[in-house]
N, C-alpha and C positions, 0 to 999 in steps of 0.2 A: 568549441566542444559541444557537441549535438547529444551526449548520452544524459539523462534526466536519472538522479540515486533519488532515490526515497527511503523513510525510516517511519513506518506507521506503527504506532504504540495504541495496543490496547488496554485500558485494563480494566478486566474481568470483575463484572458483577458477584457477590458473593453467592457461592450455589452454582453459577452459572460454568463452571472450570468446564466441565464435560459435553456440554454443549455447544462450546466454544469451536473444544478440538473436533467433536464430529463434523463442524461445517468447515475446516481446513484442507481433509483430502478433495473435498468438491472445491477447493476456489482452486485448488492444484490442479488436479484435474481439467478444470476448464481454461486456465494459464495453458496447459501443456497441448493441449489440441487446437487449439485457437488465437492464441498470440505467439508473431513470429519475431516481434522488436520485445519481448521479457528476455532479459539475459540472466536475470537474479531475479531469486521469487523463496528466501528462505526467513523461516520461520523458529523465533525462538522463544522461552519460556526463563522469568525468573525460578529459580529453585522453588518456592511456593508454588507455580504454578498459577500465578492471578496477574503475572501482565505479561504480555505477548509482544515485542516486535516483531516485525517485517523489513527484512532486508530487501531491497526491490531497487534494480536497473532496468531501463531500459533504453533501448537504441538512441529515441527522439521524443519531441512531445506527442507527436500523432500515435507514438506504441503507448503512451501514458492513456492517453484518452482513447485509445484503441481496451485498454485495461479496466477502465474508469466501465465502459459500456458490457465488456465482458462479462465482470464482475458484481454489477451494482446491485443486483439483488441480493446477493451471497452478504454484499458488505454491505448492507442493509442490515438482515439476520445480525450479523457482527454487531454493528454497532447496537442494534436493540440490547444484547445483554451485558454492552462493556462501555466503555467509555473514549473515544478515540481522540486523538491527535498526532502528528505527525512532521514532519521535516520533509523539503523538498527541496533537493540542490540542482544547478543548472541554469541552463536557457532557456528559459520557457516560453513556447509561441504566446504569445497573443490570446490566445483561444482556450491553453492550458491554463493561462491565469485567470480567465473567468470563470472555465470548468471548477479552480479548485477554490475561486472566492471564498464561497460559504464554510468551506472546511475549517478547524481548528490547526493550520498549518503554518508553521514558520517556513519561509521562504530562503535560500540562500542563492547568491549568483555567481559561477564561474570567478576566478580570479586567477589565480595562476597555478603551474604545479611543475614536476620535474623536466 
């Protein structure tokens, strides 16, 4: 199985809710004209409004860090006003696990399924 899920969890500095969401349509945006391996790129909000996942597939690891380079200014911005950590299931190259060393991410591997 070559497709990489991810679950990035933000959450949101206090004060910070509204500036949060204005940098969303731009990571969208740049998701949607420029990565062809995003198959899932949705985004949601507890009722409060202070933590955000991110539902995120992609094809392989090279659309992961095809994402990683897209993005990383945006989620730069991100992480300045909130607090991130995140989940990544899969097979990951070689290359995506050094990419996401330094992240606050639990890792999981492929095992079985229907």
């Amino acid at each position: 199985m070559n497709k990489i899920h991810l679950i990035a969890k933000f959450e949101i500095h206090p004060g910070k809710e509204e500036a949060f969401k204005n940098l969303i349509p731009q990571c969208i945006e740049k998701v949607k004209a420029n990565e062809t391996g995003a198959e899932r790129y949705e985004w949601y909000f507890n009722p409060e409004g202070t933590v955000c996942n991110v539902l995120e597939t992609y094809s392989d690891s090279n659309a992961v860090l095809a994402h990683m380079g897209n993005v990383g200014g945006l989620l730069g911005e991100l992480t300045s006003i909130s607090d991130f950590s995140g989940e990544i299931y899969g097979s990951l190259s070689d290359e995506l696990k050094a990419a996401i060393a330094p992240l606050p991410a639990n890792k999981y591997v492929f095992y079985k399924s229907l």
